[in-house]
C-alpha positions, 0 to 999 in steps of 0.5 A, spaced: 705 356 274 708 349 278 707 345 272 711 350 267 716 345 266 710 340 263 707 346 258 716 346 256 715 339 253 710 342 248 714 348 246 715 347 237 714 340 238 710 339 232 715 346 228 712 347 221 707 341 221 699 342 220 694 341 226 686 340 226 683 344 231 675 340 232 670 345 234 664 341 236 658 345 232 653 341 228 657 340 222 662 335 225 656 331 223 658 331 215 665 332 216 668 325 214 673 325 221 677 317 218 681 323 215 683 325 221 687 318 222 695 321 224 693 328 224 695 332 230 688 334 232 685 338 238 678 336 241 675 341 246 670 341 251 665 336 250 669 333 244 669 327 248 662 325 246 664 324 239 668 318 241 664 312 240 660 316 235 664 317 230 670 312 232 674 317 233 679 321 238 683 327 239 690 328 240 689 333 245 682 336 249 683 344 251 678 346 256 677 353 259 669 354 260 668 354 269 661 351 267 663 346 262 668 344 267 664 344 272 659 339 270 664 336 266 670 334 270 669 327 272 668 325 264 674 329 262 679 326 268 677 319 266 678 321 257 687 318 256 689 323 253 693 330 254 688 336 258 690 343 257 685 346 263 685 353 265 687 353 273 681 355 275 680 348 275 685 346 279 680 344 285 678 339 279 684 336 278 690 334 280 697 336 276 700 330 272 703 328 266 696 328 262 693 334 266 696 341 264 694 348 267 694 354 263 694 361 265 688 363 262 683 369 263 677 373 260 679 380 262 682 386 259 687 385 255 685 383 250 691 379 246 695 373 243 700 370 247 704 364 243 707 363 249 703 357 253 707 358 259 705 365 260 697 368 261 693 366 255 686 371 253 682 366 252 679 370 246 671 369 247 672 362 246 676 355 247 679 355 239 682 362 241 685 358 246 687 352 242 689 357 236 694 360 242 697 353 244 697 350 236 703 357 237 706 354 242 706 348 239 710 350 232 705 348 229 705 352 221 698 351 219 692 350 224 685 348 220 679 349 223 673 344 223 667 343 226 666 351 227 660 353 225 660 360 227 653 359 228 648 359 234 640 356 234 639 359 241 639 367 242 640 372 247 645 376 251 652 375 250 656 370 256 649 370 260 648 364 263 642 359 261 639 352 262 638 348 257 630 346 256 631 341 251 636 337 247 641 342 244 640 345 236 647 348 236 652 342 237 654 335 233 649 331 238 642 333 241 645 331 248 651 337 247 649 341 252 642 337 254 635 338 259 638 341 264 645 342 263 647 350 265 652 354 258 654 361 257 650 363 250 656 365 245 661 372 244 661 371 237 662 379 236 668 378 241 670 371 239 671 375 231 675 380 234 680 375 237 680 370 231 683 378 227 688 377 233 690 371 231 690 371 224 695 377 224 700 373 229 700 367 225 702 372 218 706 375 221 710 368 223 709 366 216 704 361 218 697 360 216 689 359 219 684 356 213 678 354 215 675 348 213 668 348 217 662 345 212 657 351 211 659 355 217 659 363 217 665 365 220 668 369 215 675 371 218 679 365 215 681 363 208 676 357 206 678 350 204 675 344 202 676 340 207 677 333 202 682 338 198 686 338 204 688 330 203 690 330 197 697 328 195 702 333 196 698 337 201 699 335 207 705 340 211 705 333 216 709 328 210 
């Protein structure tokens, strides 16, 4: 890809540090996030709407859904800060040193590449995505947060919806609200990739801890999230 030099820099930049991937489920509403100040965290899709709510920023937004994209763009061109899109977006945005595309794709096969310069499954969910990148980065320990596992809204894995009403599945009703078109949720799939990436993370001696508030995923160690502030936990000091 053209900008393969710019995904370079990011190669083990952070090696043997902790990283926080901020997923966006409703929990996120009991997560004290003013913990988060000089953490390295990655946001994801509409993440950016937690901004002003919360009085927080990510360090980072990955996003790789063609719908939340679509819909979504304009609001994440204007965000000042580092973006890992998949190149199907590229008709979106422009390459630059805060836009970075990513070789990402939901077909066969299904795998775990720590090498973000090359083809990134994109395991059924944008956290895969980020898990793959957090790699990459050199991070040692990636937490996740905010990942509730845990959807409201049935139906058909991957079928396309239109929202009716606010949104149950999401930190704020406005997530995906009245009229916004999203794909229901691949847990199944996005569990199978959630195996892969632990496996690859143990394999390197590095770990995944799970610090979701009452969320259902059960793929990862759990956490207290306030355990992870004390003093002498942090990889970061």
């Amino acid at each position: 890809m053209r900008n393969k030099g710019q995904l370079e820099i990011w190669r083990n930049k952070f090696e043997g540090q902790r990283c926080f991937i901020v997923g966006n489920g409703p929990s996120l509403k009991q997560t004290d996030l003013s913990k988060l100040e000089g953490e390295f965290t990655f946001g994801m899709n509409r993440i950016y709407l937690a901004f002003d709510q919360y009085d927080f920023l990510t360090s980072c937004l990955v996003s790789v859904n063609d719908l939340v994209l679509e819909q979504c763009h304009e609001d994440m061109r204007a965000l000042d800060l580092p973006k890992f899109v998949t190149w199907r977006s590229r008709k979106y945005f422009e390459a630059s040193p805060d836009t970075m595309f990513l070789d990402t794709d939901y077909t066969l096969p299904e795998d775990f590449n720590g090498d973000a310069t090359g083809r990134l499954f994109e395991g059924f969910t944008v956290t895969y995505v980020c898990l793959q990148l957090a790699y990459f980065m050199g991070f040692k320990e990636a937490i996740l947060i905010g990942v509730d596992h845990n959807f409201v809204t049935k139906g058909p894995a991957n079928a396309t919806v239109t929202s009716q009403g606010e949104d149950p599945n999401h930190f704020t009703a406005n997530y995906f609200g009245k009229g916004f078109r999203w794909q229901l949720p691949d847990l199944e799939g996005s569990e199978r990739a959630y195996h892969m990436a632990k496996q690859a993370y143990l394999a390197d001696g590095r770990r995944i801890l799970d610090a979701t508030i009452g969320g259902k995923l059960t793929v990862f160690p759990k956490v207290a999230y306030e355990d992870l502030f004390k003093d002498g936990e942090s990889l970061n000091e």
